[in-house]
MARVOKE-966901 format. One record per residue: residue number from 1; x, y, z of N, C-alpha, C in turn. Coordinates in nm, 2 decimals, always signed. Layout:
# residues N
resi:n_c1:n_c2:n_c3:ca_c1:ca_c2:ca_c3:c_c1:c_c2:c_c3
NUM:X:Y:Z:X:Y:Z:X:Y:Z
...
***
This chain:
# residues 222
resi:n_c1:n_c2:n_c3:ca_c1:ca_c2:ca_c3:c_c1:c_c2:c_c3
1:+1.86:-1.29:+0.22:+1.84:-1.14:+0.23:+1.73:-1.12:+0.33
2:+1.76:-1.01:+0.45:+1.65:-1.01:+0.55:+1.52:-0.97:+0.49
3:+1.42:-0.96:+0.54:+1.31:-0.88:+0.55:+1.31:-0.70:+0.54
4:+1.40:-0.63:+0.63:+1.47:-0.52:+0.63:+1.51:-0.46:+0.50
5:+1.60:-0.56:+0.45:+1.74:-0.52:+0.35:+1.59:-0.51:+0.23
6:+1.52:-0.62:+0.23:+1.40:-0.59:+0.09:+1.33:-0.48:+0.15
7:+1.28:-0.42:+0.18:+1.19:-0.31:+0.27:+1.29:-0.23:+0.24
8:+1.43:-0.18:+0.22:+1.52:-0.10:+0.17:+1.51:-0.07:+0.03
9:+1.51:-0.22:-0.05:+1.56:-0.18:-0.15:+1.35:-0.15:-0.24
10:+1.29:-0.16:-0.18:+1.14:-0.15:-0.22:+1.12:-0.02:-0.24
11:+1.17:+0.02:-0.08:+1.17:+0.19:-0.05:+1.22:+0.28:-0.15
12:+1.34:+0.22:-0.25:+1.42:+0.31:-0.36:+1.34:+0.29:-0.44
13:+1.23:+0.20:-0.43:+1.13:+0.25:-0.60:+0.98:+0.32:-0.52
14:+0.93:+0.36:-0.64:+0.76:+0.38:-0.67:+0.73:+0.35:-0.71
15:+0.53:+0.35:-0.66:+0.45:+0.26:-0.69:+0.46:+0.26:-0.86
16:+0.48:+0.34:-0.98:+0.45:+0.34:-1.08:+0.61:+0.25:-1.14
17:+0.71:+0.20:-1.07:+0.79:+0.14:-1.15:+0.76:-0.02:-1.09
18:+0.70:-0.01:-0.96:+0.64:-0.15:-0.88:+0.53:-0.24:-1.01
19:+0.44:-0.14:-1.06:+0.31:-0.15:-1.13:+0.39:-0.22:-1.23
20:+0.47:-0.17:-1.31:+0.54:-0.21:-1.43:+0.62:-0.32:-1.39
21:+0.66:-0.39:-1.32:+0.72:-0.47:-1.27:+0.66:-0.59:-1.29
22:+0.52:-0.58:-1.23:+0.42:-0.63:-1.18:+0.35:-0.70:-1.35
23:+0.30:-0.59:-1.40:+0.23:-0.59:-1.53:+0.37:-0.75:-1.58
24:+0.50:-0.73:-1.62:+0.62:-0.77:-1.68:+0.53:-0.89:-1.64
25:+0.57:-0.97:-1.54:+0.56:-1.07:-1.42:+0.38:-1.10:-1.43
26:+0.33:-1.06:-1.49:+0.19:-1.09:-1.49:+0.10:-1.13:-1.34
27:+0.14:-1.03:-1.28:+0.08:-1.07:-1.14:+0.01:-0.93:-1.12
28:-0.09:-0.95:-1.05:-0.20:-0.87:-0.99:-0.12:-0.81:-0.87
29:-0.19:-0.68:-0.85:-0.14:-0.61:-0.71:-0.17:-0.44:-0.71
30:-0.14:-0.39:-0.82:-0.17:-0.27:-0.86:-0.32:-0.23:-0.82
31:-0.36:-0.12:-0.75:-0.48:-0.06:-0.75:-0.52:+0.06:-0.78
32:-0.65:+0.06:-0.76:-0.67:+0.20:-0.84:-0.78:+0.25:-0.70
33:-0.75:+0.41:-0.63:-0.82:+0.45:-0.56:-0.85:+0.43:-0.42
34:-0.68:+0.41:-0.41:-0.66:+0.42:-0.24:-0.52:+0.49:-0.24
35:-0.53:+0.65:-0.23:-0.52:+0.68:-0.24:-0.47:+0.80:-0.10
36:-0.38:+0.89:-0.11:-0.32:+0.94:+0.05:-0.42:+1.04:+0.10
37:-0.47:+1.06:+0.21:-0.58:+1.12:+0.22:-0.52:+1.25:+0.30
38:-0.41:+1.27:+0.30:-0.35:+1.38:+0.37:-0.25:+1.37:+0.24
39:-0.12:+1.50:+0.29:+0.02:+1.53:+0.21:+0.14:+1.39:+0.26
40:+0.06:+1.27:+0.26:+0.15:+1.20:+0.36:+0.24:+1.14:+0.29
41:+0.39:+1.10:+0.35:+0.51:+1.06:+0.31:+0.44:+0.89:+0.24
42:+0.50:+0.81:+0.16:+0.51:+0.72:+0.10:+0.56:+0.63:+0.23
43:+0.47:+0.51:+0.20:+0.47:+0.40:+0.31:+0.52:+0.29:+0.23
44:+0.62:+0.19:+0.31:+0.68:+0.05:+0.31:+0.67:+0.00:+0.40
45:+0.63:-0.14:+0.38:+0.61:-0.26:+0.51:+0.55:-0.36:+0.46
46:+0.54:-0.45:+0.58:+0.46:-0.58:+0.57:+0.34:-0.54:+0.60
47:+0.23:-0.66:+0.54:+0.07:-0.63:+0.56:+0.05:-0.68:+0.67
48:+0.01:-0.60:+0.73:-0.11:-0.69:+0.88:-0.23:-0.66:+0.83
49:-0.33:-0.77:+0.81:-0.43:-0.80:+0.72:-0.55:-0.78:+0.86
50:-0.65:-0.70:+0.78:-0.78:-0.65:+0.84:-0.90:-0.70:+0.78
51:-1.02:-0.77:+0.83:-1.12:-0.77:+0.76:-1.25:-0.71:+0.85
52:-1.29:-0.58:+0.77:-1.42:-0.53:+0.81:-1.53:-0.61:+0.78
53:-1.66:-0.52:+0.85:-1.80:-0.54:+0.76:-1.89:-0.52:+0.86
54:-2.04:-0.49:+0.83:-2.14:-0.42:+0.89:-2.14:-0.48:+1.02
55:-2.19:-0.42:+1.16:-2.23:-0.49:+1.24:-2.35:-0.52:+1.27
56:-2.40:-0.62:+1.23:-2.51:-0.69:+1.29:-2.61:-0.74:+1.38
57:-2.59:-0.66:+1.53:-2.65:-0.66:+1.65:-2.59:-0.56:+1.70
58:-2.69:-0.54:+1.85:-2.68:-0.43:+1.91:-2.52:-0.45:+2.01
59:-2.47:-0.59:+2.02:-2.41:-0.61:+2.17:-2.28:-0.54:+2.18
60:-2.22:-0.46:+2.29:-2.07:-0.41:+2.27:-1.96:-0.48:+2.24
61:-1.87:-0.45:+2.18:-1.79:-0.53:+2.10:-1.65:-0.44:+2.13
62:-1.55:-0.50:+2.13:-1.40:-0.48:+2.10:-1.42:-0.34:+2.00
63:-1.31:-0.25:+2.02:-1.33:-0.15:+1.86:-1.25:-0.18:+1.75
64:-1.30:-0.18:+1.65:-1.24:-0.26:+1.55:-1.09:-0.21:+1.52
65:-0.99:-0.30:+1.47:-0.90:-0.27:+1.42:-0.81:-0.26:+1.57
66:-0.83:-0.21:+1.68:-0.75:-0.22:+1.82:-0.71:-0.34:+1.85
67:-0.75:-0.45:+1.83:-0.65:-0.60:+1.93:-0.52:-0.68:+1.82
68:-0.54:-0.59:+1.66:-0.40:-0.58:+1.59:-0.33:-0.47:+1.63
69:-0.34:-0.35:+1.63:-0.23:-0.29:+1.67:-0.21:-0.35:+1.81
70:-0.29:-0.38:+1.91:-0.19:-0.41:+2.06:-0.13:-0.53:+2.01
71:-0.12:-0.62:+1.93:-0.04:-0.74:+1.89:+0.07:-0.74:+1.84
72:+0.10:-0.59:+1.77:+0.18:-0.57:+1.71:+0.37:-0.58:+1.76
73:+0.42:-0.62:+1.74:+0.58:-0.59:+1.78:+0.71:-0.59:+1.74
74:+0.71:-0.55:+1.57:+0.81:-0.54:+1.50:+0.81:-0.40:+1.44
75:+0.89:-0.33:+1.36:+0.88:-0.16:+1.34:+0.86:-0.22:+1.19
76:+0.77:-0.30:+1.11:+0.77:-0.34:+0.99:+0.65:-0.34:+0.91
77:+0.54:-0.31:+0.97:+0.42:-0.30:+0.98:+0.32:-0.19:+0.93
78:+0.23:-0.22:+0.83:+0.16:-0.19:+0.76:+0.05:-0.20:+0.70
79:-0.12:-0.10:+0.84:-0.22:-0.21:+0.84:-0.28:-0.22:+0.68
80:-0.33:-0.32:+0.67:-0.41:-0.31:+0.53:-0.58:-0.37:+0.57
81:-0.66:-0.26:+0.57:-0.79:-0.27:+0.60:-0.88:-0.29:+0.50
82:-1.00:-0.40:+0.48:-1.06:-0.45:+0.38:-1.22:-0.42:+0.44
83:-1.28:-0.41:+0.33:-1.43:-0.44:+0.40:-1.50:-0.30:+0.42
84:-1.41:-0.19:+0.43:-1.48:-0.05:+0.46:-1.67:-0.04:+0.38
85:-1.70:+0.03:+0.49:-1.88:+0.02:+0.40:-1.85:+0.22:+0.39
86:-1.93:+0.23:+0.24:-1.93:+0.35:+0.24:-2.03:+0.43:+0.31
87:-1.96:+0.56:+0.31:-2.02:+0.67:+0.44:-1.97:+0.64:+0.58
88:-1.90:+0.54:+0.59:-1.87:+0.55:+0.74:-1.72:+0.48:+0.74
89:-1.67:+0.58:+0.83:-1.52:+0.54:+0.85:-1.44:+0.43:+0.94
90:-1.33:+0.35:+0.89:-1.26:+0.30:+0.93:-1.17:+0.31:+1.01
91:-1.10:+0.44:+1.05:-1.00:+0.50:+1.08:-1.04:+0.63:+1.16
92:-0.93:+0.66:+1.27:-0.95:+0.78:+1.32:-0.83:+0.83:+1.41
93:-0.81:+0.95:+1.45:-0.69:+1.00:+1.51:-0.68:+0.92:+1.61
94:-0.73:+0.83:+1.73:-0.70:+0.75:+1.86:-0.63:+0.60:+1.83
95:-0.74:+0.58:+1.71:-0.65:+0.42:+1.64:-0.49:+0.50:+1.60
96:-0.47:+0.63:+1.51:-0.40:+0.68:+1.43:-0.25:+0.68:+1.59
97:-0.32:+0.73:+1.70:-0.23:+0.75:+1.80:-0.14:+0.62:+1.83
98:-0.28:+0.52:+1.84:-0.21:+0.39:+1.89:-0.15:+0.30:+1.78
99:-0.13:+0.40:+1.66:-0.07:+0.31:+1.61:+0.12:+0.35:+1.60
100:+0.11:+0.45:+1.64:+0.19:+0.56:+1.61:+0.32:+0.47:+1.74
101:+0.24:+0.46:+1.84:+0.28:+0.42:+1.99:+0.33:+0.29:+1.94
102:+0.26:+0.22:+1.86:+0.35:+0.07:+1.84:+0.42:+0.09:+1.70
103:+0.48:+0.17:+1.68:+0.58:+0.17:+1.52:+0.54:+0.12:+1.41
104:+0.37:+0.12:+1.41:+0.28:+0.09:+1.32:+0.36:+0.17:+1.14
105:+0.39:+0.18:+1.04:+0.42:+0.24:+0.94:+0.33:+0.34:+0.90
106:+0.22:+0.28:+0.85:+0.08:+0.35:+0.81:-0.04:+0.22:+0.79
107:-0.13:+0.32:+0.69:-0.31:+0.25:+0.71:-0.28:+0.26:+0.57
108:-0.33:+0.18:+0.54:-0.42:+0.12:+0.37:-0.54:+0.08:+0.40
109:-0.69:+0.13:+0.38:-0.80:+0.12:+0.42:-0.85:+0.12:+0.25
110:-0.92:+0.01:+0.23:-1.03:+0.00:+0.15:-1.14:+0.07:+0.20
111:-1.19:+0.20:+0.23:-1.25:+0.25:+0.28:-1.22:+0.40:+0.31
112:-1.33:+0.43:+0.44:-1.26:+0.60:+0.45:-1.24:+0.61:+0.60
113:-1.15:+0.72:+0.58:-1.09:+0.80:+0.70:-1.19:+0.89:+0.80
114:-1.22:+0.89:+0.89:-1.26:+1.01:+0.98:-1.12:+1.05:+1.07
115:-1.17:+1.22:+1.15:-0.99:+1.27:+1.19:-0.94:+1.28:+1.13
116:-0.90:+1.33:+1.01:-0.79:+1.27:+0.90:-0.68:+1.39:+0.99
117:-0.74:+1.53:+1.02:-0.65:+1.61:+1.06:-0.53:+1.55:+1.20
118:-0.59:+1.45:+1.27:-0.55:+1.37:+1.38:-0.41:+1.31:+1.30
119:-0.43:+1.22:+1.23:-0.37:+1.11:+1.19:-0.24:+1.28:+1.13
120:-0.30:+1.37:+1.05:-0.16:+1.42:+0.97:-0.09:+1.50:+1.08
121:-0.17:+1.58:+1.20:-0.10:+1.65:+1.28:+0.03:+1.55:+1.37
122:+0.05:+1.41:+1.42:+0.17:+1.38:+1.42:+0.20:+1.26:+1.30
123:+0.18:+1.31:+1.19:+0.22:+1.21:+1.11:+0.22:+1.11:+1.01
124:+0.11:+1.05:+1.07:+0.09:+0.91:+1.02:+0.02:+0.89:+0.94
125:+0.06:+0.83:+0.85:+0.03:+0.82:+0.67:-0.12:+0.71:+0.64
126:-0.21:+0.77:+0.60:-0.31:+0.71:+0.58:-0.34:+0.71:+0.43
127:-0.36:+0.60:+0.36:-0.43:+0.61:+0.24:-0.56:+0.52:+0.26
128:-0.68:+0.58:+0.14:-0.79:+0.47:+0.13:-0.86:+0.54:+0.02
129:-1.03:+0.52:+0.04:-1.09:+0.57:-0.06:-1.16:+0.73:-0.03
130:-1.13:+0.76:+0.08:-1.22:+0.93:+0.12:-1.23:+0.94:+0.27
131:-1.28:+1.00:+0.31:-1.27:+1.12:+0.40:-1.47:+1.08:+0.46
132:-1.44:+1.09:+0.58:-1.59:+1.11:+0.62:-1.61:+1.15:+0.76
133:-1.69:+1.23:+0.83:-1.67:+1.21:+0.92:-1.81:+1.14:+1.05
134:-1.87:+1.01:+0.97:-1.98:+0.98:+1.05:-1.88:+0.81:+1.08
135:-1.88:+0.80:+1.21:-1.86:+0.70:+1.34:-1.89:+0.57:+1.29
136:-1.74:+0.46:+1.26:-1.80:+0.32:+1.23:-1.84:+0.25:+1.38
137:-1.89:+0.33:+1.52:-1.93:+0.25:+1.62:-2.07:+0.23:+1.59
138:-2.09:+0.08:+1.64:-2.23:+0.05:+1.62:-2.30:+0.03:+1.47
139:-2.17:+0.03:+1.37:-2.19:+0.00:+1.20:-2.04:-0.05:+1.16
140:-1.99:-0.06:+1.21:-1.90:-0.14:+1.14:-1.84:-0.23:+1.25
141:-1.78:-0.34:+1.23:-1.69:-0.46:+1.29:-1.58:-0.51:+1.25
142:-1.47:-0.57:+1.33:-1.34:-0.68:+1.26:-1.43:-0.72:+1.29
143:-1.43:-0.87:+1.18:-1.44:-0.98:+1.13:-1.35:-1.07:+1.15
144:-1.20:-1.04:+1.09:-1.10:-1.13:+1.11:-1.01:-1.05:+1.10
145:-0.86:-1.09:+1.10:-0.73:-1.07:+1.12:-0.65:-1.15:+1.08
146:-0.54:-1.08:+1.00:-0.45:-1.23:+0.92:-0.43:-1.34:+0.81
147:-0.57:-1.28:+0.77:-0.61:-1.40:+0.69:-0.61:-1.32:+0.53
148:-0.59:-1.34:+0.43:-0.59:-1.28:+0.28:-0.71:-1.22:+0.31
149:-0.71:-1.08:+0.25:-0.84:-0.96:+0.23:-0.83:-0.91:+0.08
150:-0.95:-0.89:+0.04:-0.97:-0.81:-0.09:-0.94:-0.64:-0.10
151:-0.87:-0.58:-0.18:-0.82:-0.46:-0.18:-0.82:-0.39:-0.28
152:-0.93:-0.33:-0.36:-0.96:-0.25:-0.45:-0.96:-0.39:-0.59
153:-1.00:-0.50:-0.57:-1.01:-0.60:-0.62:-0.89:-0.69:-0.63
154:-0.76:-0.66:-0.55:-0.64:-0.74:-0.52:-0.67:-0.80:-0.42
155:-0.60:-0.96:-0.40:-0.61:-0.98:-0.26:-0.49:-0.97:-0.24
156:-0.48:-0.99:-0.08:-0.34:-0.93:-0.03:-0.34:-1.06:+0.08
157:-0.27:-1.14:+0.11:-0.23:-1.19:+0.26:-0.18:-1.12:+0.38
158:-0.15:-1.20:+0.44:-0.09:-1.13:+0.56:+0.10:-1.16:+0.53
159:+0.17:-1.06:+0.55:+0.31:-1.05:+0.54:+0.36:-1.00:+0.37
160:+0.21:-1.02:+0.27:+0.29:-0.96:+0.18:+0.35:-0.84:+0.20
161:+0.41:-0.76:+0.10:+0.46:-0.64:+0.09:+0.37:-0.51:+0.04
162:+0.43:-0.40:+0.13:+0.34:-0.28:+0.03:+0.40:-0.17:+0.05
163:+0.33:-0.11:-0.10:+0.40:+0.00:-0.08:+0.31:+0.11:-0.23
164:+0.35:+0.24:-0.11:+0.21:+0.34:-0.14:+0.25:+0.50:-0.14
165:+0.19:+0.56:-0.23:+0.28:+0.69:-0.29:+0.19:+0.74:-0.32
166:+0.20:+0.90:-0.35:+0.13:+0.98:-0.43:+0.03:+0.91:-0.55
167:+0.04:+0.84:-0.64:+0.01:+0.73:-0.71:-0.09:+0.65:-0.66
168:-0.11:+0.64:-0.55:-0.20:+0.49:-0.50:-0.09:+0.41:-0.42
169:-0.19:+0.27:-0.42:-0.08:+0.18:-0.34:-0.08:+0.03:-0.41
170:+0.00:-0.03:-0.41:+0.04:-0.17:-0.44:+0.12:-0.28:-0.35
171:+0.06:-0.39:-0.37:+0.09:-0.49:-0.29:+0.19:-0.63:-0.39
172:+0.25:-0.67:-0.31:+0.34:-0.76:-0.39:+0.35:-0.91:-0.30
173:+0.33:-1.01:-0.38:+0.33:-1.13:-0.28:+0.47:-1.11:-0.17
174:+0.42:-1.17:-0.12:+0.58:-1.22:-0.06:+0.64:-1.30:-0.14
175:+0.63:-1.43:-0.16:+0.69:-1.52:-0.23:+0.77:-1.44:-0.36
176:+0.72:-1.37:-0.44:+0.76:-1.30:-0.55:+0.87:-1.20:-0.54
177:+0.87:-1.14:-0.43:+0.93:-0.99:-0.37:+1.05:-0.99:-0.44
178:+1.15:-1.11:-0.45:+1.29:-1.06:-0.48:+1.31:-1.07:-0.62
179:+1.21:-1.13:-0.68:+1.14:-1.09:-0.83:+1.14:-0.99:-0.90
180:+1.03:-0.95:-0.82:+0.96:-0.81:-0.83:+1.03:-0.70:-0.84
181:+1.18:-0.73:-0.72:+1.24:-0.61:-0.75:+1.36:-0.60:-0.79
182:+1.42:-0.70:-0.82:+1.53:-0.70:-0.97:+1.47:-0.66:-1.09
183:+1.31:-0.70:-1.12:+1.33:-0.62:-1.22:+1.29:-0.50:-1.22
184:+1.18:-0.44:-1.08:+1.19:-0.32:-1.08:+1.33:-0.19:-1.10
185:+1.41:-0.26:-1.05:+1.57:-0.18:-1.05:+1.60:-0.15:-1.18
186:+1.57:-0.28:-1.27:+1.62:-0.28:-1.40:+1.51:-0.19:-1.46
187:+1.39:-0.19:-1.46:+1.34:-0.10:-1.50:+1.34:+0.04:-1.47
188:+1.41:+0.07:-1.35:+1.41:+0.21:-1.31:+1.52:+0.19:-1.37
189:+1.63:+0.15:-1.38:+1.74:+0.22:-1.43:+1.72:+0.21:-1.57
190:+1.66:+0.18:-1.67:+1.65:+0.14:-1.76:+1.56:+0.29:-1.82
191:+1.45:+0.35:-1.73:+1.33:+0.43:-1.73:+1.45:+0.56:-1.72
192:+1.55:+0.58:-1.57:+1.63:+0.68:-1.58:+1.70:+0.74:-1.75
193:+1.78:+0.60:-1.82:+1.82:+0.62:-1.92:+1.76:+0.70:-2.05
194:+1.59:+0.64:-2.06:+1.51:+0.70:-2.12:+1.48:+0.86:-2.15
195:+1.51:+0.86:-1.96:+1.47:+1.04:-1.98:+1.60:+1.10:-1.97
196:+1.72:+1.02:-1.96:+1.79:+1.10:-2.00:+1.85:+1.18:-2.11
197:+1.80:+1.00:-2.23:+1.79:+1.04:-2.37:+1.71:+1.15:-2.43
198:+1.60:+1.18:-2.39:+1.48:+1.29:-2.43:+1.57:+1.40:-2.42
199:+1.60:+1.39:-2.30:+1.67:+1.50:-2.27:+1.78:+1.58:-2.36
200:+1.85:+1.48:-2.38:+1.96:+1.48:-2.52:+1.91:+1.50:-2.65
201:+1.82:+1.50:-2.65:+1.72:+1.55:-2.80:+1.72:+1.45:-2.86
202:+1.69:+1.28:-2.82:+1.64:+1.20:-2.92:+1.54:+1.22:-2.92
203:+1.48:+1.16:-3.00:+1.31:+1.13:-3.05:+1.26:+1.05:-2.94
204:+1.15:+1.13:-2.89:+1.05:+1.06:-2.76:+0.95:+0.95:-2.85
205:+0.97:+0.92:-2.96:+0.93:+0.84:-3.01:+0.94:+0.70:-3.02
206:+1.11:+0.72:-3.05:+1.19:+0.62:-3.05:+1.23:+0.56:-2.90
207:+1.25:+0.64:-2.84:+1.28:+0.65:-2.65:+1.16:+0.56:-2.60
208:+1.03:+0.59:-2.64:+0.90:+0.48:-2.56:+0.89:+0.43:-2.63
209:+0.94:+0.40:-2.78:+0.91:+0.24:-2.86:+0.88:+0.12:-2.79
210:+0.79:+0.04:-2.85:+0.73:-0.06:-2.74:+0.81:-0.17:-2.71
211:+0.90:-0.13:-2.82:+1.07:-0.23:-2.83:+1.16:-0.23:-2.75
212:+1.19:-0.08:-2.68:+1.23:-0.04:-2.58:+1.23:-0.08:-2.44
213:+1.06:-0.09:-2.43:+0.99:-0.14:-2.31:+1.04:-0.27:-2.32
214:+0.98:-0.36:-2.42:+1.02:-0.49:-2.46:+1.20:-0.55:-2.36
215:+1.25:-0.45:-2.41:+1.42:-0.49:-2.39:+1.40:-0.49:-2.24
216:+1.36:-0.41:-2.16:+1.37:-0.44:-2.04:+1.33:-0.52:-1.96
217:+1.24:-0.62:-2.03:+1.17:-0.73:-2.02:+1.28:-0.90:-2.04
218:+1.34:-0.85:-2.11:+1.44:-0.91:-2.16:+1.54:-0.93:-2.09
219:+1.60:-0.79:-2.05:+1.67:-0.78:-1.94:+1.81:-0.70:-2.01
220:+1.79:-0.65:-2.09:+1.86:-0.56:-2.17:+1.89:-0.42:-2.07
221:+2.04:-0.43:-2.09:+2.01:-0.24:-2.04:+2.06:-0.28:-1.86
222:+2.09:-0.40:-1.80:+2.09:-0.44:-1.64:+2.21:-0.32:-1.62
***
């Protein structure tokens, strides 16, 4: 199965049937408080992995986060930025342009946004932890590229999967992906049935029984 065809079928779920998936599978990935900092559409893709952190000397430097998007060259891509220092932003409408120019997807910043109006006026989907608008020039740095980063206490590699909604955002190994989302399917279809029952006037009781949950674990209900 390509890379595409899962990035398809990822795209048919949300982060809150991903989370449950995840919880099943006892893997980490779920976070709490990165979050869309505009009204922005829900993001799918691979991670291209970021590592920030303070800058240290006076000397001019590269601007951070620019020498991955010019590297970039697949329309699959989805930066995930670690390291943000609070009060000062990671992000901005000129990175937000140039990422737009390379089929970048969107920004997952452990951190905050400045421009955010930049980034929503053509589009491009930013989640993190807030909004600010004082300059990471001359206070913040890449570090590295590529390499596993820490994400609201997940680590993430480079190439896992992600994917980010109204809800927050979640990351999924790669290795696990086609795991993750057989049973996500079975859970959504499983979760659809539920509320269809409510709906029919059973007992919302009996409908979330932890027995219920249980079966889809099981794999009841495919």
């Amino acid at each position: 199965m390509t890379s595409h065809s899962l990035l398809d079928r990822l795209a048919a779920l949300d982060t809150n049937t991903v989370s449950d998936a995840l919880d099943f599978l006892q893997l980490p990935g779920a976070t709490y408080g990165l979050r869309p900092l505009w009204n922005c559409p829900k993001i799918v893709g691979r991670a291209s992995t970021i590592q920030l952190g303070p800058k240290t000397d006076a000397k001019p430097t590269v601007h951070l986060i620019s020498p991955v998007i010019a590297e970039v060259t697949s329309n699959d891509r989805v930066l995930v930025i670690a390291g943000g220092v609070d009060g000062i932003s990671c992000w901005g409408d000129i990175l937000a342009n140039a990422a737009v120019a390379r089929n970048i997807r969107g920004s997952v910043i452990d951190g905050l946004s400045r421009d955010i109006e930049g980034s929503e006026s053509i589009g491009y989907p930013v989640y993190g932890r807030g909004v600010t608008m004082i300059s990471a020039r001359n206070r913040v740095v890449q570090v590295d590229s590529g390499k596993p980063v820490q994400m609201a206490g997940v680590t993430v590699n480079q190439d896992d999967y992600v994917i980010a909604d109204r809800c927050g955002a979640v990351f999924v190994p790669a290795a696990r992906i086609k795991e993750v989302l057989d049973l996500g399917e079975r859970i959504a279809r499983r979760q659809d049935a539920m509320v269809q029952a409510v709906r029919a006037g059973r007992s919302v009781a009996e409908v979330m029984h932890d027995k219920e949950f249980e079966a889809i674990n099981q794999g009841a209900g495919k």
